[in-house]
C-alpha positions as a printed NumPy array, in Angstrom:
array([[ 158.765, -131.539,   30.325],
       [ 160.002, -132.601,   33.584],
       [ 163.707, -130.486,   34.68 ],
       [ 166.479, -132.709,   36.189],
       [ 168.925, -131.277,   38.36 ],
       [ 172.497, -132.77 ,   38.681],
       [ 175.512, -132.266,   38.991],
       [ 178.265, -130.904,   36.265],
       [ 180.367, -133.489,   34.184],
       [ 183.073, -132.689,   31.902],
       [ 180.663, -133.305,   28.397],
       [ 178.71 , -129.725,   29.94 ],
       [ 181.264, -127.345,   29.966],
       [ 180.188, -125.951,   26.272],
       [ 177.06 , -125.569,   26.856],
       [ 177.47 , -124.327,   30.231],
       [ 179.384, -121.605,   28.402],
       [ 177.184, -120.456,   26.244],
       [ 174.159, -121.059,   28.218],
       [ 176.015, -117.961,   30.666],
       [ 177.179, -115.881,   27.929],
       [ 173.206, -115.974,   26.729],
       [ 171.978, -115.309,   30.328],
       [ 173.954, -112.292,   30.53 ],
       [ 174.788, -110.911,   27.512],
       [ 171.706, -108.579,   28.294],
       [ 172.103, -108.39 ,   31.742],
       [ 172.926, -104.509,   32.369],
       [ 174.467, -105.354,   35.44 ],
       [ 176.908, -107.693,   33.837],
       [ 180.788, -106.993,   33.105],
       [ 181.051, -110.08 ,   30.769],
       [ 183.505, -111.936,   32.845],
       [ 181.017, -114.608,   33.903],
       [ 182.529, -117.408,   31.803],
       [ 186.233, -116.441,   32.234],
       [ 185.287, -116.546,   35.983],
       [ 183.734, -120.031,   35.655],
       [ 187.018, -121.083,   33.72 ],
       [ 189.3  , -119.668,   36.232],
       [ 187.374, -121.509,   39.135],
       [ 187.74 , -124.964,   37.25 ],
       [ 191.294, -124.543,   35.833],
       [ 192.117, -123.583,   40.006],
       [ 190.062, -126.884,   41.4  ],
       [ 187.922, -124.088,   43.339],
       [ 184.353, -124.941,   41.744],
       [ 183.129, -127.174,   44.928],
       [ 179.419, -127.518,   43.583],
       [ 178.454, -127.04 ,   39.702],
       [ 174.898, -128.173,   39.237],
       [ 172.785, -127.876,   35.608],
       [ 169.367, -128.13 ,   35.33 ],
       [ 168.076, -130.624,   31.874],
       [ 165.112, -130.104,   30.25 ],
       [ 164.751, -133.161,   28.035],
       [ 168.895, -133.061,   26.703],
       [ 169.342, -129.839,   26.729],
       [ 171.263, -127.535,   29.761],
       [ 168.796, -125.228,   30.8  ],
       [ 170.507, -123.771,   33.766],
       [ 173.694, -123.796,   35.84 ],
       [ 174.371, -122.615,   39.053],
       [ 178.587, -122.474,   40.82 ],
       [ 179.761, -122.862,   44.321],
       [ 183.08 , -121.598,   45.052],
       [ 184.94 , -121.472,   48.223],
       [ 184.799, -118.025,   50.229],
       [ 186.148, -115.95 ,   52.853],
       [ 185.128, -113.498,   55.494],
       [ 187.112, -111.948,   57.349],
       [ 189.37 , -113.963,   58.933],
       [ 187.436, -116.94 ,   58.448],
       [ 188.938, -118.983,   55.782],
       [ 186.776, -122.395,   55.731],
       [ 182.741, -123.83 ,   55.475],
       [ 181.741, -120.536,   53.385],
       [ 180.59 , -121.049,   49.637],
       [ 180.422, -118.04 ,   47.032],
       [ 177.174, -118.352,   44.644],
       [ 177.77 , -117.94 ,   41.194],
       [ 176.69 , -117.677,   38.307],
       [ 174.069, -118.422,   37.912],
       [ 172.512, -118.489,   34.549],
       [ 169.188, -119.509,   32.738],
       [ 168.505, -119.693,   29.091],
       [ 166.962, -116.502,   28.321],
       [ 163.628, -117.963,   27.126],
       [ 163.465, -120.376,   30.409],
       [ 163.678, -117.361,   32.967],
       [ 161.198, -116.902,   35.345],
       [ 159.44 , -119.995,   35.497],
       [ 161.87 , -121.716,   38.235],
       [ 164.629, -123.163,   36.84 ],
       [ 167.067, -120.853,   38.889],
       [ 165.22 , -121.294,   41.953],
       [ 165.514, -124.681,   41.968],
       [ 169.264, -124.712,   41.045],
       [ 169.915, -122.576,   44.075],
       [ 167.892, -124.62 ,   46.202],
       [ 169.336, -127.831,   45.485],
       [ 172.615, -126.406,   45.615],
       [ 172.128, -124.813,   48.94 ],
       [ 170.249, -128.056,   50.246],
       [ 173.754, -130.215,   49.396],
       [ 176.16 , -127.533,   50.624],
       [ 174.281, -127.289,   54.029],
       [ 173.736, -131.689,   53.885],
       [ 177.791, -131.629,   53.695],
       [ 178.39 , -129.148,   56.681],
       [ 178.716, -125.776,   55.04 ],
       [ 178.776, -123.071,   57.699],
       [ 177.106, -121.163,   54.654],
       [ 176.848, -119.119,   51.604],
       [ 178.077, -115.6  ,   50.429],
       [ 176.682, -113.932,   47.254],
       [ 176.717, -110.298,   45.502],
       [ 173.389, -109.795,   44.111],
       [ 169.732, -108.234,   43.996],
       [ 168.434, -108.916,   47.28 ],
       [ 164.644, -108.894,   45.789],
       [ 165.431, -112.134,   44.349],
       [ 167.908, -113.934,   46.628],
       [ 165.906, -112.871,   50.004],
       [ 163.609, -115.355,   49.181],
       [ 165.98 , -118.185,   49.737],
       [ 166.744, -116.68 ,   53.379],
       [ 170.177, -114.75 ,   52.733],
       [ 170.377, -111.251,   54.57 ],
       [ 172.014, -107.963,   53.582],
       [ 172.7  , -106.362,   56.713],
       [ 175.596, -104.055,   55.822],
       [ 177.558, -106.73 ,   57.934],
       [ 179.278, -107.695,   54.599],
       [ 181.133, -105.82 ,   52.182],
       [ 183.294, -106.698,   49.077],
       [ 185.118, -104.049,   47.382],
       [ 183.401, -100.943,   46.126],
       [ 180.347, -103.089,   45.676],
       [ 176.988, -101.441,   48.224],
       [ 176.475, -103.82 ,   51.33 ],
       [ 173.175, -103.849,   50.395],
       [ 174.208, -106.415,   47.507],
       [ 176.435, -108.646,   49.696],
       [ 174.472, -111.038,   51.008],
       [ 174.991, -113.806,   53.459],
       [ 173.22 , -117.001,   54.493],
       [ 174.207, -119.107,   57.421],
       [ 173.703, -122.907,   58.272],
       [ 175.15 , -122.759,   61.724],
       [ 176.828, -120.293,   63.65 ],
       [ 176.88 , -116.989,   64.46 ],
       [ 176.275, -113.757,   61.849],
       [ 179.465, -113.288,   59.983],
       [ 181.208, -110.093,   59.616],
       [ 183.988, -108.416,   57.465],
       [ 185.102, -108.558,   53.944],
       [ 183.716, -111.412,   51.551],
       [ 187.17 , -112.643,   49.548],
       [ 185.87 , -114.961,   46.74 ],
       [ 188.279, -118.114,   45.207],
       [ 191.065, -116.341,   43.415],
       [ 191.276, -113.785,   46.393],
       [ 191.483, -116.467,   49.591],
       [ 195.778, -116.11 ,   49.437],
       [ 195.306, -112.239,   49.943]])
């Protein structure tokens, strides 16, 4: 079955939700604020890229862009995530290609580039770096990761949506 990758209209946002409540209900690593954090970033108008991936009619995978800072620098940087799979679907690509495409159209529209708090075994392959350059709260720099389109490596304290006015 061919997967189709587009963007996020409002007839998705059910199954977006419980597409990431399935992805990481079992997630160890997971708080379970994924969906109230995907809420928060629509209800604010701060979800700049949503993108689902369709496998026949049904939502196989998601993937959010959000605006970020670091440091002092306020614009062009994009926070990753979510991003969810269907439990049974993991592993053969589907996230992959969601973060690909994503990161493809953030970089087309001028994006200076893309922050993320992850496992760096997984998101390394897509080019982002975890230098120590980054941090975000009590999180270990080796799980704040960065990937640039232009300009220099950033530096300083990664602020995602809800924390830009700080």
């Amino acid at each position: 079955m061919a997967m189709i990758i587009r963007s996020e209209t409002p007839a998705d946002v059910d199954a977006i939700r419980r597409l990431t409540i399935a992805a990481f209900e079992r997630m160890r690593f997971s708080d379970g604020t994924e969906v109230d954090a995907l809420d928060r970033l629509r209800r604010d108008g701060d979800l700049a890229l949503s993108l689902v991936a369709l496998e026949g009619d049904e939502i196989s995978g998601h993937v959010a862009f959000s605006p970020a800072a670091i440091g002092k620098t306020r614009e062009g940087w994009f926070g990753v995530g979510p991003v969810s799979v269907l439990p049974a679907r993991q592993g053969v690509g589907i996230g992959s290609a969601l973060m690909q495409a994503g990161l493809t159209l953030l970089g087309a529209q001028g994006a200076k580039g893309c922050v993320l708090i992850g496992d760096p075994a997984f998101y390394g392959r897509f080019g982002f770096v975890s230098d120590g350059a980054l941090t975000y709260k009590d999180i270990p720099t080796r799980h704040v990761q960065w990937l640039a389109f232009e300009g220099d490596r950033p530096e300083g304290e990664v602020r995602f949506s809800d924390g830009l006015q700080d």
